[in-house]
Residue frames as a rotation matrix with the C-alpha (Angstrom) as fourth column:
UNK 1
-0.119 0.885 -0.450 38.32
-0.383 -0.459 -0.802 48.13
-0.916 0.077 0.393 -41.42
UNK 2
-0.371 0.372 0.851 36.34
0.674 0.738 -0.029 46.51
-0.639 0.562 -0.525 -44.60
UNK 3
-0.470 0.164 -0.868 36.12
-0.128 -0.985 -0.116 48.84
-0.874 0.056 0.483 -47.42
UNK 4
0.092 0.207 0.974 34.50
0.518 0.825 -0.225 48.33
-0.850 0.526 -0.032 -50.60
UNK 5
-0.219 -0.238 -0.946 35.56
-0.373 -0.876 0.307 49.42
-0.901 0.421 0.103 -53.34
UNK 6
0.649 0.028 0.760 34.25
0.643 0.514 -0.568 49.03
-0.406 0.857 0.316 -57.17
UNK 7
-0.453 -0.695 -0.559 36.29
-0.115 -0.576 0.809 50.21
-0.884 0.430 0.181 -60.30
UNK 8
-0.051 0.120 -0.992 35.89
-0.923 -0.386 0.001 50.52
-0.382 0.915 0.130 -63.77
UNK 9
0.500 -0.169 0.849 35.79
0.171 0.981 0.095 46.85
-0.849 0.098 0.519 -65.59
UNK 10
-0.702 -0.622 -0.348 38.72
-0.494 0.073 0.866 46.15
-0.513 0.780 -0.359 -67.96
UNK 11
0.612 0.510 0.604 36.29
0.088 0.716 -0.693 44.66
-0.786 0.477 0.393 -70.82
UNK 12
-0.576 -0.637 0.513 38.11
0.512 0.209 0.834 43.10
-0.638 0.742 0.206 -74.00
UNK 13
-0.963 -0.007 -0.270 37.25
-0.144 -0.832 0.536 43.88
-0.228 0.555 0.800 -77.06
UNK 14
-0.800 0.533 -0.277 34.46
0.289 0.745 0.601 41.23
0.526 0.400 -0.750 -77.40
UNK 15
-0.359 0.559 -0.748 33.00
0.863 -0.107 -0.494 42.58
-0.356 -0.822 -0.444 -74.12
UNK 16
-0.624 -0.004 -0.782 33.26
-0.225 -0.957 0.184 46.39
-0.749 0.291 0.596 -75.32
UNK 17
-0.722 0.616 -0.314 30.69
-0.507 -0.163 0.846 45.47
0.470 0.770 0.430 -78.46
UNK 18
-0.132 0.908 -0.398 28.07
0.866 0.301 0.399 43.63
0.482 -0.292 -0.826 -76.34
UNK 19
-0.033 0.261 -0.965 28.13
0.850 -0.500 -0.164 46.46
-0.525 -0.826 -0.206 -74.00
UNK 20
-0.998 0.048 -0.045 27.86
-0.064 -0.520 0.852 48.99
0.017 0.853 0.522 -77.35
UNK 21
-0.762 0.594 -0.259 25.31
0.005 0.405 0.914 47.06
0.648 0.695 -0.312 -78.74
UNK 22
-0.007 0.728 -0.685 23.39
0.975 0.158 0.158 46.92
0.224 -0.667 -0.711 -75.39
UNK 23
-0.647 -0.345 -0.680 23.92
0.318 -0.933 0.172 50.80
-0.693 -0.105 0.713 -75.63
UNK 24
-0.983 -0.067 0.169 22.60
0.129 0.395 0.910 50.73
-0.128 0.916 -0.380 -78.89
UNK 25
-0.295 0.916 -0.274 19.58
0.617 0.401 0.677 49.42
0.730 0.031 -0.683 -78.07
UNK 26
0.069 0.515 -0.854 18.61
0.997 -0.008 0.076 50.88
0.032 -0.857 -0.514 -75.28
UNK 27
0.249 0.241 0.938 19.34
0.743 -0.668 -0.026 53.82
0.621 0.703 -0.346 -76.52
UNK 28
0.989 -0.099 -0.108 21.16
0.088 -0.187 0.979 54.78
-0.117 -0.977 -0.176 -73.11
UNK 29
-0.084 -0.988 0.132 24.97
-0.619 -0.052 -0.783 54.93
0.781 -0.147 -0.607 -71.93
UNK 30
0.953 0.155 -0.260 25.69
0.065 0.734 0.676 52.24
0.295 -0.662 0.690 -69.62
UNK 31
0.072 -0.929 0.364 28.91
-0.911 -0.210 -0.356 51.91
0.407 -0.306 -0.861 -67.28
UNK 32
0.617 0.132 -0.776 30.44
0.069 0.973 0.220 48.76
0.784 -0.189 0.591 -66.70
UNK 33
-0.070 -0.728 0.682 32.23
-0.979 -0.081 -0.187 47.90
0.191 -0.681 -0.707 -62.81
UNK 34
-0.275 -0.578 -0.768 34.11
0.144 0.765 -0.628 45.44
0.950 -0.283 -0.127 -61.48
UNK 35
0.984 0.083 0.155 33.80
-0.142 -0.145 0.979 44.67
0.104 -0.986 -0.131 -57.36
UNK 36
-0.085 -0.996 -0.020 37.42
-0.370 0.050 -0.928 44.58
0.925 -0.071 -0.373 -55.90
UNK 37
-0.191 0.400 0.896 35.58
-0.981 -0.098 -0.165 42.60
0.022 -0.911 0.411 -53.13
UNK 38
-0.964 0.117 -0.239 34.49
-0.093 0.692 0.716 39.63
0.249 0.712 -0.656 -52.57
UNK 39
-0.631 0.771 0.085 31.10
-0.710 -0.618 0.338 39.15
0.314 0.153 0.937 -53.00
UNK 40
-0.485 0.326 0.811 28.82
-0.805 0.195 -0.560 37.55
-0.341 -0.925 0.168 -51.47
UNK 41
-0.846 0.282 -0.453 27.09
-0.105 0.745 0.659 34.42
0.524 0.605 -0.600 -52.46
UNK 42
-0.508 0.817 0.273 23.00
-0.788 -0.313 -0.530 34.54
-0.347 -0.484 0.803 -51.29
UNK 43
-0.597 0.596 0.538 20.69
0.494 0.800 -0.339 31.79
-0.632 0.064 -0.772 -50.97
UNK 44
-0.323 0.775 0.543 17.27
0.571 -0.297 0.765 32.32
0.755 0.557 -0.347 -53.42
UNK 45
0.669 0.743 -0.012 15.17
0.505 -0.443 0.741 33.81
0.545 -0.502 -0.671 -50.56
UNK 46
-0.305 -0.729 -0.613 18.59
0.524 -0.666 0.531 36.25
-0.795 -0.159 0.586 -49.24
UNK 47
-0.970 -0.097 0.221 18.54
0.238 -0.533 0.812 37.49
0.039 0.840 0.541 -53.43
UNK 48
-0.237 0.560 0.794 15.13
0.601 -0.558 0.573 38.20
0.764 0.612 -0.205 -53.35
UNK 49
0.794 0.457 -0.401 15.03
0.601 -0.491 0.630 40.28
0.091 -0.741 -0.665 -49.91
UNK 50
-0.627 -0.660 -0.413 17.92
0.480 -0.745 0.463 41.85
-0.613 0.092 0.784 -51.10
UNK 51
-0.940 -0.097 0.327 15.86
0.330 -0.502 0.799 42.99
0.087 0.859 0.504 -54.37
UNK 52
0.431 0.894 0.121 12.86
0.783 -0.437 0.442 44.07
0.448 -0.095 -0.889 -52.53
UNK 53
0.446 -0.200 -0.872 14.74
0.680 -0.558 0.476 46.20
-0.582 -0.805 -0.113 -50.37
UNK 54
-0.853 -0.521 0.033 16.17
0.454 -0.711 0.537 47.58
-0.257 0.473 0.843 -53.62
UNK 55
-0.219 0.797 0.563 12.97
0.897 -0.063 0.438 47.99
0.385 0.601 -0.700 -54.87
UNK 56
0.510 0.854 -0.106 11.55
0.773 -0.400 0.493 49.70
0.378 -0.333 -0.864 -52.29
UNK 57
0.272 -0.381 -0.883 14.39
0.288 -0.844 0.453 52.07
-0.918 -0.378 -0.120 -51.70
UNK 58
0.983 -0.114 -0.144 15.26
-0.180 -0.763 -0.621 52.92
-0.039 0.636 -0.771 -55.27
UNK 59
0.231 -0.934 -0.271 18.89
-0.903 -0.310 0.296 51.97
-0.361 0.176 -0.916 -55.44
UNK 60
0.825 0.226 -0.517 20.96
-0.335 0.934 -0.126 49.23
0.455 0.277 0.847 -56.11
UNK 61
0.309 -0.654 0.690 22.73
-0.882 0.074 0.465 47.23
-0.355 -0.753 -0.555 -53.33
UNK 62
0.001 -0.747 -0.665 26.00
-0.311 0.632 -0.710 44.91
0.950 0.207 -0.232 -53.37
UNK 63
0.891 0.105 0.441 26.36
-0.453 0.197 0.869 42.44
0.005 -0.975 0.224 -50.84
UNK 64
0.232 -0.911 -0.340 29.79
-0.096 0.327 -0.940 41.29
0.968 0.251 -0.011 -49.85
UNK 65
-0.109 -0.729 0.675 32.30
-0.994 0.067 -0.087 40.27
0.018 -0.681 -0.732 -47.19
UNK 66
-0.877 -0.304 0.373 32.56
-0.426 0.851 -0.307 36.85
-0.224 -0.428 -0.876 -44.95
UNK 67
-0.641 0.455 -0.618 30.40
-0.311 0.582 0.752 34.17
0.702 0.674 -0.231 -46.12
């Protein structure tokens, strides 16, 4: 069976102040992950009928597995 799992992302230290600073600003909390998958690689017209389907449901989807 094909599970997917994300995790936390180890970010150095460099990473850890952009992702502040992009805190910061936005005036939000943000959470950085990692895929422990591998992800998929999408043609232009795959990525954007993936991001209508986010649209129009409201979430945000990861493709992955076999190429």
């Amino acid at each position: 069976m094909n599970t997917f799992q994300m995790g936390n992302a180890k970010l150095d230290e460099a990473q850890l102040a952009k992702l502040r600073a992009l805190e910061a600003d936005l005036g939000k909390w943000a959470v950085a992950l990692e895929s422990r998958a591998r992800l998929a690689e999408l043609s232009e017209s795959q990525l954007k009928r993936l991001q209508a389907v986010e649209n129009d449901l409201r979430v945000v989807l990861i493709a992955y597995g076999p190429t």
